[in-house]
DRENDO-1510 file (C-alpha; in Angstrom, 1 decimal, always signed):
<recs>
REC; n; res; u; v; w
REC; 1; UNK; +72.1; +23.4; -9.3 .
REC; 2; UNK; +71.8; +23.6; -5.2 .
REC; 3; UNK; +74.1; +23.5; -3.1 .
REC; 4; UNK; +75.6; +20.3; -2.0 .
REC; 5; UNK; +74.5; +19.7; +1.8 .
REC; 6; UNK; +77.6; +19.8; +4.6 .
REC; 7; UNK; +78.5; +16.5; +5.4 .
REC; 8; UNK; +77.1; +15.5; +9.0 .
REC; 9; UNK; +78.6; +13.3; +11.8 .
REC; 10; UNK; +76.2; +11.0; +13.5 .
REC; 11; UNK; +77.9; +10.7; +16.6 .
REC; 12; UNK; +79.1; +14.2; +16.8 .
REC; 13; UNK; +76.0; +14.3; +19.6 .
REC; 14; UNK; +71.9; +13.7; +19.0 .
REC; 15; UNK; +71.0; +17.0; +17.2 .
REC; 16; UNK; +73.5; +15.9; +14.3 .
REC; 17; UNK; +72.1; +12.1; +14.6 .
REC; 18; UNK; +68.6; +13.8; +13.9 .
REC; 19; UNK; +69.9; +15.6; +11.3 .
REC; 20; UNK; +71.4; +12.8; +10.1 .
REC; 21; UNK; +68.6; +10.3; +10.0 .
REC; 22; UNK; +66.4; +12.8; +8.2 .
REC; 23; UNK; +68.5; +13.1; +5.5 .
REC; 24; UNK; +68.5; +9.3; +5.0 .
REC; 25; UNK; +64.7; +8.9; +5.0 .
REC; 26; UNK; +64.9; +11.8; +1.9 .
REC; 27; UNK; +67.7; +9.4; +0.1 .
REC; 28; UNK; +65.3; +6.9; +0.8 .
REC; 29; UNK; +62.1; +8.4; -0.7 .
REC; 30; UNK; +64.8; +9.0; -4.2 .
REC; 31; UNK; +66.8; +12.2; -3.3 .
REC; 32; UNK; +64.1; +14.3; -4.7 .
REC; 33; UNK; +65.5; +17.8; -4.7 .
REC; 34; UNK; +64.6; +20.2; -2.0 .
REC; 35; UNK; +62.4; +22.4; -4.5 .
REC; 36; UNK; +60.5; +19.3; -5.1 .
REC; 37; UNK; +60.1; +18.6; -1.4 .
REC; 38; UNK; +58.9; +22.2; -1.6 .
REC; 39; UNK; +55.8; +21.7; -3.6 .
REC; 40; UNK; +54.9; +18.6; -1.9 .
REC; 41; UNK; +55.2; +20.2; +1.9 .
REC; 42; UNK; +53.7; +23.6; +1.2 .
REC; 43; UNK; +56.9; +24.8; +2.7 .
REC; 44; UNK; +60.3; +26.6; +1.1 .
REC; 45; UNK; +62.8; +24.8; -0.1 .
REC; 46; UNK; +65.1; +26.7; +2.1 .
REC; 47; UNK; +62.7; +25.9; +5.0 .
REC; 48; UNK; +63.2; +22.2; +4.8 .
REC; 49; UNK; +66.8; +22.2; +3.6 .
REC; 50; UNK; +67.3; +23.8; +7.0 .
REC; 51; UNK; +65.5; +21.2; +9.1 .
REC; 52; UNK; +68.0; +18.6; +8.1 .
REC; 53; UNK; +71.0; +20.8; +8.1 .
REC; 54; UNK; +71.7; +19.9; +11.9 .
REC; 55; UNK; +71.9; +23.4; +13.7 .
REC; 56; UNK; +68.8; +23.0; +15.5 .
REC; 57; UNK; +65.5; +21.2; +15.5 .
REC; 58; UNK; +63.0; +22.0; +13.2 .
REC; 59; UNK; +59.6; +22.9; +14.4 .
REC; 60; UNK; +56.5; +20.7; +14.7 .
REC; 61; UNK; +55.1; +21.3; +11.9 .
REC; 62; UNK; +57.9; +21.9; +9.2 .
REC; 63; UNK; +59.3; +18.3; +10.7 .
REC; 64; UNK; +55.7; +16.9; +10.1 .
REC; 65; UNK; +55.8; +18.3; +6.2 .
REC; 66; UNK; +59.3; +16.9; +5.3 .
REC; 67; UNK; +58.6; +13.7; +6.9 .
REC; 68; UNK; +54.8; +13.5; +4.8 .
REC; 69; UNK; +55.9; +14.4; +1.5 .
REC; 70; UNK; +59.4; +11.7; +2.3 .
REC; 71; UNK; +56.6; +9.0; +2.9 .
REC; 72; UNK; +57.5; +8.4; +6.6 .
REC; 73; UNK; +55.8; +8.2; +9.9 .
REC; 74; UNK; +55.0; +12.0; +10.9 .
REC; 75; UNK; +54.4; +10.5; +14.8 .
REC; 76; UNK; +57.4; +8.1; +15.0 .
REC; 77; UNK; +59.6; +11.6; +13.7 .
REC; 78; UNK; +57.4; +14.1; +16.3 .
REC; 79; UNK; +58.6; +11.4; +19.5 .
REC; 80; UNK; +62.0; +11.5; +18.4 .
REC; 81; UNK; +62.3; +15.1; +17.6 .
REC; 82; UNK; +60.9; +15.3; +21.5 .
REC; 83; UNK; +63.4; +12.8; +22.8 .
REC; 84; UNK; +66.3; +14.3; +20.9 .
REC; 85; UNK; +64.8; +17.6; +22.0 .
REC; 86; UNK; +65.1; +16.4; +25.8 .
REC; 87; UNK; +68.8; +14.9; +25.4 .
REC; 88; UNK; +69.9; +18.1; +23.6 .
REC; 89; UNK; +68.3; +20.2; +26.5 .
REC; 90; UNK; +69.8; +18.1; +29.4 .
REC; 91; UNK; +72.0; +19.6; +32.2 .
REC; 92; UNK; +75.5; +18.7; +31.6 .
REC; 93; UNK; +77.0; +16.3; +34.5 .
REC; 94; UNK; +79.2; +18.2; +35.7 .
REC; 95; UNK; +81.9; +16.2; +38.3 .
REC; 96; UNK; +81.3; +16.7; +41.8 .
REC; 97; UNK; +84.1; +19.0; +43.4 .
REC; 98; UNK; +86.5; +17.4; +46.0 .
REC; 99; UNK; +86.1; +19.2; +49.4 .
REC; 100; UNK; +88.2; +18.4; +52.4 .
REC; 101; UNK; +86.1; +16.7; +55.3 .
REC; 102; UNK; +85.4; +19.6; +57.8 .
REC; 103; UNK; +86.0; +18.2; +61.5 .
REC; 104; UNK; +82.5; +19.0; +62.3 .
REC; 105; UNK; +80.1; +19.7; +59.1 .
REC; 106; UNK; +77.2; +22.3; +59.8 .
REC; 107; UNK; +74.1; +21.9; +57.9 .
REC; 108; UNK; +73.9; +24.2; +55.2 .
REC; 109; UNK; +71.3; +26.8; +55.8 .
REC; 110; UNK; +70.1; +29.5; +52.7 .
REC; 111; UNK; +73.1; +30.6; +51.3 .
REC; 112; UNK; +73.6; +34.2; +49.6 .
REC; 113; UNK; +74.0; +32.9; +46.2 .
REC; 114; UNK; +70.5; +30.9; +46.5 .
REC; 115; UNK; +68.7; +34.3; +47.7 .
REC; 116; UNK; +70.0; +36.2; +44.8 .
REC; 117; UNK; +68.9; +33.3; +42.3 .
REC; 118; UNK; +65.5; +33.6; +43.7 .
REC; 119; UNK; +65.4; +37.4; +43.2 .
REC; 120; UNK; +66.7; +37.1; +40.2 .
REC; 121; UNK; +63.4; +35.1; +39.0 .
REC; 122; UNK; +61.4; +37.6; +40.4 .
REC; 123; UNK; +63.4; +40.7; +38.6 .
REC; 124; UNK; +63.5; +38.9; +35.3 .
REC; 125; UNK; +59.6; +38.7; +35.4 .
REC; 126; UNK; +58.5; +41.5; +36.6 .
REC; 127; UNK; +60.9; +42.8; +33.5 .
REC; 128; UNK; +59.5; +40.9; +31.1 .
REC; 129; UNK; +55.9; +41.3; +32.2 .
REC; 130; UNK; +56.8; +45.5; +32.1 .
REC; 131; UNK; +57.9; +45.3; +28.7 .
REC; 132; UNK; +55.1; +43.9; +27.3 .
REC; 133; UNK; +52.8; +45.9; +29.0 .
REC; 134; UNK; +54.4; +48.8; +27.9 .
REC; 135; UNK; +53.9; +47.4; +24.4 .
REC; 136; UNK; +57.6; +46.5; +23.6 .
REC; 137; UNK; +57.5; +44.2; +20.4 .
REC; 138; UNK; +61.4; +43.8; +19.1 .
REC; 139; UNK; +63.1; +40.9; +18.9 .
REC; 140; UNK; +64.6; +39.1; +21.8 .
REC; 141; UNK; +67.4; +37.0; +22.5 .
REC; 142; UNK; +65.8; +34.6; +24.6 .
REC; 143; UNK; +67.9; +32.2; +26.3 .
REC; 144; UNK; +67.3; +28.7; +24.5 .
REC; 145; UNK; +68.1; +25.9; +25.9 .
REC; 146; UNK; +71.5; +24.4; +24.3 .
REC; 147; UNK; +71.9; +27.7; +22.7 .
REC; 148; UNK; +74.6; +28.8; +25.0 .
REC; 149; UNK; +74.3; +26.7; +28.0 .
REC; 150; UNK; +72.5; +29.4; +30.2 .
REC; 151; UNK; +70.1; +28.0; +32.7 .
REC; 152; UNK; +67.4; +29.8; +34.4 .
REC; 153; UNK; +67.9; +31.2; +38.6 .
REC; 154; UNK; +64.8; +28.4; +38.9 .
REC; 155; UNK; +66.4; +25.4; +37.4 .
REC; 156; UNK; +69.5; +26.1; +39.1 .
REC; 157; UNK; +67.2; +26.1; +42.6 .
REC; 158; UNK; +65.2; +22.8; +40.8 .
REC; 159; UNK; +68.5; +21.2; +40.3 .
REC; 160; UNK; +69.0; +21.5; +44.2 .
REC; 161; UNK; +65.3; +21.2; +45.5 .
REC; 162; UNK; +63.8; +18.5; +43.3 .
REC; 163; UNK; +60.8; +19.2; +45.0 .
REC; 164; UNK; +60.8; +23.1; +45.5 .
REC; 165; UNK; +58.1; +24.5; +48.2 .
REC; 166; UNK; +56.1; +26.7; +47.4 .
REC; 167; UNK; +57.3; +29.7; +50.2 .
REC; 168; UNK; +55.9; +32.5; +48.4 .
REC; 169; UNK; +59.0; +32.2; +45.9 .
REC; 170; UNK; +57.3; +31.3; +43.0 .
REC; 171; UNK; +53.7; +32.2; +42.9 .
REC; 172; UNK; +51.9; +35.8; +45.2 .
REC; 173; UNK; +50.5; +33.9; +48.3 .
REC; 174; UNK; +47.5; +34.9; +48.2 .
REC; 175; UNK; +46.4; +35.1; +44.8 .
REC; 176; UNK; +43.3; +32.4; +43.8 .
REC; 177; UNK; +45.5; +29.6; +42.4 .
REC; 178; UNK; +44.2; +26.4; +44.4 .
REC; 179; UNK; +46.4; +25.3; +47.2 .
REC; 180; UNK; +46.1; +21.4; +46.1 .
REC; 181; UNK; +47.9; +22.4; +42.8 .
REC; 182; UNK; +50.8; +24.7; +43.6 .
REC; 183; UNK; +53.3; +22.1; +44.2 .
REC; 184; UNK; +52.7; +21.1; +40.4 .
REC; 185; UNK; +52.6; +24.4; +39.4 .
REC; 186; UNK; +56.2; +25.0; +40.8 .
REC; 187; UNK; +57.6; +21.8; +39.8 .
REC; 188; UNK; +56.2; +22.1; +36.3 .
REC; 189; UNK; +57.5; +25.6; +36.2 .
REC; 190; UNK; +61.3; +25.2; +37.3 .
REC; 191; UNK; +62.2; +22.0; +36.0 .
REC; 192; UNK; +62.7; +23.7; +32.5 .
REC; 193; UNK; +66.1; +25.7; +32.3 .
REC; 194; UNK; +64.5; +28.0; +29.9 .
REC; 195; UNK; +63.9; +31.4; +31.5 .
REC; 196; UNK; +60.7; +32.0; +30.5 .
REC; 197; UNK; +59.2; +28.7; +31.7 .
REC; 198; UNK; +58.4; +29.5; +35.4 .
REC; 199; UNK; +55.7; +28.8; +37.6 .
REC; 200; UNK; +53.9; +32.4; +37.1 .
REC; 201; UNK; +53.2; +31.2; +33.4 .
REC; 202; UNK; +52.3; +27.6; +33.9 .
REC; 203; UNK; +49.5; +29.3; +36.7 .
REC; 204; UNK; +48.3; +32.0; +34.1 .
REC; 205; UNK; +47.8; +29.3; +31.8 .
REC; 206; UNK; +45.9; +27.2; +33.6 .
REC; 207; UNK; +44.0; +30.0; +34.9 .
REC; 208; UNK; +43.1; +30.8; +31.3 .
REC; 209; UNK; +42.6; +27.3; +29.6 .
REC; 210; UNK; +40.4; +25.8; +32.2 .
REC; 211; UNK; +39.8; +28.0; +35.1 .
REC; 212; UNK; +41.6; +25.6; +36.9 .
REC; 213; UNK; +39.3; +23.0; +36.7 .
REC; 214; UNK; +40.1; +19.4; +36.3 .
REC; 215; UNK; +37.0; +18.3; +35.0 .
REC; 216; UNK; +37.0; +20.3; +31.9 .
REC; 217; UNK; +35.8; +18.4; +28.7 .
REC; 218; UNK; +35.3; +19.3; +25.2 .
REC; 219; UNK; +34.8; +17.1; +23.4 .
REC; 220; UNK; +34.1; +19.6; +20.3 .
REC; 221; UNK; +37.9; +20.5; +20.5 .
REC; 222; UNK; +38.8; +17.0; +21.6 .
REC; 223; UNK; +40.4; +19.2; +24.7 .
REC; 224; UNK; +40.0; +17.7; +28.1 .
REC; 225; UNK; +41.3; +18.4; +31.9 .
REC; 226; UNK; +42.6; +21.2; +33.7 .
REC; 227; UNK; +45.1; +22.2; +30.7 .
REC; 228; UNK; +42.8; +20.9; +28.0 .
REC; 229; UNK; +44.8; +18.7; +26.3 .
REC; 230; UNK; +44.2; +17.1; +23.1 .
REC; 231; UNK; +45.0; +13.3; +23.9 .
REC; 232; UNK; +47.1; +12.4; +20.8 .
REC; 233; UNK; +49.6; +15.6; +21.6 .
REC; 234; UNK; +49.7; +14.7; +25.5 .
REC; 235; UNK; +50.5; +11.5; +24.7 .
REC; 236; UNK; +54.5; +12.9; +23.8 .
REC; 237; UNK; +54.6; +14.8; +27.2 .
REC; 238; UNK; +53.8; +12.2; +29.3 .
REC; 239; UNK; +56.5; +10.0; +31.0 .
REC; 240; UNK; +58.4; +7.9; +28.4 .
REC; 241; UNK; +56.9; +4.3; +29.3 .
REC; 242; UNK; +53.4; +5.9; +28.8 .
REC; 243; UNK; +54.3; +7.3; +25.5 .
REC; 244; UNK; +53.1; +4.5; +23.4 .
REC; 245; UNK; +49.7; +4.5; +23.5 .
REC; 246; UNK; +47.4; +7.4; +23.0 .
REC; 247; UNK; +46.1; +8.4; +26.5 .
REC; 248; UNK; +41.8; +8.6; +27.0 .
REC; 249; UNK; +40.3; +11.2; +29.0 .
REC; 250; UNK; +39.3; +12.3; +31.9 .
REC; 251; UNK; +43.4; +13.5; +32.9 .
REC; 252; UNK; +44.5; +14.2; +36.3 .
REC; 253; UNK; +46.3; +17.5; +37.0 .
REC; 254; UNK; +48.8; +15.2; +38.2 .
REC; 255; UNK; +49.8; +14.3; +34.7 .
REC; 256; UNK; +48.4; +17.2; +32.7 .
REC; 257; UNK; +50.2; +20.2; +34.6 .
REC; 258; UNK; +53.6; +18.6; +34.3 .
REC; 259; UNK; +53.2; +18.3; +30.9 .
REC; 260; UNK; +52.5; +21.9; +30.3 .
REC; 261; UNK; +55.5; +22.3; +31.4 .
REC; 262; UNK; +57.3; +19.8; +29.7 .
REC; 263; UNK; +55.4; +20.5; +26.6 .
REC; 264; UNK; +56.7; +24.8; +27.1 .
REC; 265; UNK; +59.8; +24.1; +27.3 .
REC; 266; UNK; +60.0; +21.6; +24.0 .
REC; 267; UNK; +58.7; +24.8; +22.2 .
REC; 268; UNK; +60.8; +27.2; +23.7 .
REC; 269; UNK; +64.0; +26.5; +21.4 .
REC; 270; UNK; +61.7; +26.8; +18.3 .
REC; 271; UNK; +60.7; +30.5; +19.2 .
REC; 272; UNK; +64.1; +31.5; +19.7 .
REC; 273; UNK; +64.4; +35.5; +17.9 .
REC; 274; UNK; +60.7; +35.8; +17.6 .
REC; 275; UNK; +59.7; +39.3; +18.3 .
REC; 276; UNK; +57.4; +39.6; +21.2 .
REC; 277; UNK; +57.4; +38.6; +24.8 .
REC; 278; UNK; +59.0; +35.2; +25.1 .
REC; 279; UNK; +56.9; +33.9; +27.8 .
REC; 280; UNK; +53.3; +35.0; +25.7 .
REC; 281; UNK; +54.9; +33.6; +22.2 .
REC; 282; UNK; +55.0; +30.4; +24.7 .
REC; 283; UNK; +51.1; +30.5; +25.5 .
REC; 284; UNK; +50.3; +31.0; +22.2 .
REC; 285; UNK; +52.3; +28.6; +20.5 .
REC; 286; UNK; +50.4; +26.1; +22.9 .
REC; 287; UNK; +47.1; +27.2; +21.9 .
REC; 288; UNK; +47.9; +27.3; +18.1 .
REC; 289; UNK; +51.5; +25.9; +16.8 .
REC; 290; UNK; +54.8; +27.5; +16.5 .
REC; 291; UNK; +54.8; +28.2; +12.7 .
REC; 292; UNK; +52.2; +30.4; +13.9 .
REC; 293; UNK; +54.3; +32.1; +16.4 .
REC; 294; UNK; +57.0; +31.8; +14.2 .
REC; 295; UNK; +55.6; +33.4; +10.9 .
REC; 296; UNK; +53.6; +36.6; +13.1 .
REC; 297; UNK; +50.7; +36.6; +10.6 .
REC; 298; UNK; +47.3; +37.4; +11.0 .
REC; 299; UNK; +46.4; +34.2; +12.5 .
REC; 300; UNK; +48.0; +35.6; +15.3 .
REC; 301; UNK; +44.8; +37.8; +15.7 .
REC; 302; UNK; +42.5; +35.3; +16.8 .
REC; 303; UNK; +44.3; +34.2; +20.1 .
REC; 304; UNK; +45.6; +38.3; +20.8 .
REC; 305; UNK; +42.3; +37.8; +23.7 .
REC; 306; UNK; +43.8; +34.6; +25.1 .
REC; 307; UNK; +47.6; +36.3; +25.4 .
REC; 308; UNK; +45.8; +39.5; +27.3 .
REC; 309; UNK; +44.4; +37.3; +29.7 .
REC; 310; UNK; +47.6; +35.0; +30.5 .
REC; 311; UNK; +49.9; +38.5; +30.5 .
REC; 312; UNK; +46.7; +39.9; +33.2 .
REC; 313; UNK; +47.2; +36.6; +35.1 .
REC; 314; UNK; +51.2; +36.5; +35.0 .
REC; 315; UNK; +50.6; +40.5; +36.6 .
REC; 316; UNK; +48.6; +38.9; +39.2 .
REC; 317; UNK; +50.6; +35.8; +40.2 .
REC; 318; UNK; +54.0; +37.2; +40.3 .
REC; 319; UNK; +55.6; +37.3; +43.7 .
REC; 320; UNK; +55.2; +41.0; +45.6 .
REC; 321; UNK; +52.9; +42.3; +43.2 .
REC; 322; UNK; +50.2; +44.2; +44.5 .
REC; 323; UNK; +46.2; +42.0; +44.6 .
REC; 324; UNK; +44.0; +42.6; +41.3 .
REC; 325; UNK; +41.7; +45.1; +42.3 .
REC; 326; UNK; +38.1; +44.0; +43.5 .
REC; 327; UNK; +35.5; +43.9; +41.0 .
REC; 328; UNK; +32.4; +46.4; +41.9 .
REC; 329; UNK; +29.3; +44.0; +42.2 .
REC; 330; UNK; +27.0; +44.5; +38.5 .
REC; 331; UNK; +24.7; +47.4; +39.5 .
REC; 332; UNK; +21.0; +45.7; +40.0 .
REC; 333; UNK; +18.8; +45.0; +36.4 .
</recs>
């Protein structure tokens, strides 16, 4: 006989509601046993008995096998496990401090704790980005968001500068990502308190995925714009009164790079322990899926290219790294 699930409190906070309500749409299809479940999803029993045990959303794909072989709606569950993921990830409101009036206020100017955030950013990538080239594949403890409540040195600047410039901060100055979409780069890129979601990956990506061109379409992969989305999976990363209806191509960088980033940082929590580079498990879980990621199989193999080139472009946009070397001109044929 299985084990007899932990009881769950629905209001103890939105992962346990989740939790919660997917356990009801099981009782609902008859209480079929987990090993049932199994046979049905393609997935272990273990697998799915964790997605509804309340410690942490399950992936994509394991949510979208539970929820089929329960007879519900595998798109209703994927826009909830994205709004629950976005409630679970918030900032915590933390009350404003009560500071005496000064007699005559001076405007703040940089302070010292704002200039070590930002070189923190830039320490923390050139580390990661070492380690990888140097080939380091063990398991990390990336910093998830709700995990521990750790928030990257760029959302804490974010959460001051809604609207960060780009000052040379986030992204080399004088590398070849076009001026007219920096400012969505960096907003896309430190809006996320996830460590790993910064600017210098969202610009790699792009890079990679489109060459930075908006007027990408393929229509082969049903993948469109500058970070070839497929229309049915931006639809859950674009603002929430745009969510109901499936978008149609062409998209604007003005919605599409945002929702890169909105889209990394949704995966990030399900990537959590993989071994690998945290910010590369992130670009290929958005070119294949996380179970992907997640399982470090052979079809892995097929997108290794793809992560050389992001990891080439992250070495080439990171701030005060030296410029790519210039490419010798083809000798004459």
């Amino acid at each position: 006989m299985g084990r007899r699930e932990q009881p769950l409190d629905p209001d103890r906070g939105p992962l346990a509601r989740f939790a919660h309500d997917l356990r009801e749409l099981r009782r609902q299809a008859g209480s079929p046993p987990y090993r049932q479940l199994a046979a049905r999803a393609h997935y272990s029993a273990s697998t799915l008995a964790e997605a509804a045990a309340g410690h942490r959303l399950p992936s994509a794909a394991v949510l979208a096998a539970f929820v089929n072989a329960c007879g519900g709606d595998p798109e209703e569950w994927e826009r909830r496990r994205i709004d629950t993921h976005r409630l679970v990830t918030a900032p915590a409101q933390a009350p404003a401090p009560v500071v005496p009036a000064l007699p005559s206020p001076v405007p703040p100017g940089p302070t010292a704790r704002r200039r070590r955030a930002a070189g923190l950013v830039l320490l923390a990538g050139l580390l990661t980005l070492g380690a990888f080239a140097a080939g380091d594949t063990s398991p990390r403890n990336a910093a998830a968001p709700g995990s521990d409540g750790t928030r990257s040195a760029a959302a804490d600047l974010a959460a001051t500068d809604p609207r960060l410039p780009d000052d040379g901060r986030w992204l080399r100055a004088d590398s070849d990502v076009p001026e007219r979409y920096r400012a969505l780069i960096v907003e896309a890129g430190t809006t996320c308190h996830v460590p790993q979601v910064t600017p210098v990956l969202v610009a790699a990506m792009l890079r990679v995925e489109s060459g930075f061109d908006p007027g990408l379409s393929d229509p082969a992969k049903d993948e469109y714009g500058i970070a070839r989305w497929t229309p049915r999976v931006l639809r859950y990363y674009l603002p929430p009164d745009r969510q109901h209806t499936v978008p149609k191509p062409p998209f604007t960088p003005e919605d599409s790079i945002p929702a890169m980033g909105r889209m990394l940082c949704a995966l990030a929590p399900e990537l959590e322990g993989v071994p690998g580079d945290p910010a590369l498990n992130l670009a290929a879980a958005y070119r294949t899926a996380t179970w992907i990621v997640q399982r470090q199989g052979p079809e892995l193999d097929r997108v290794r290219p793809y992560l050389e080139q992001v990891r080439t472009a992250m070495l080439d946009y990171a701030p005060g790294s030296p410029p790519p070397p210039a490419v010798a001109a083809p000798g004459g044929r």
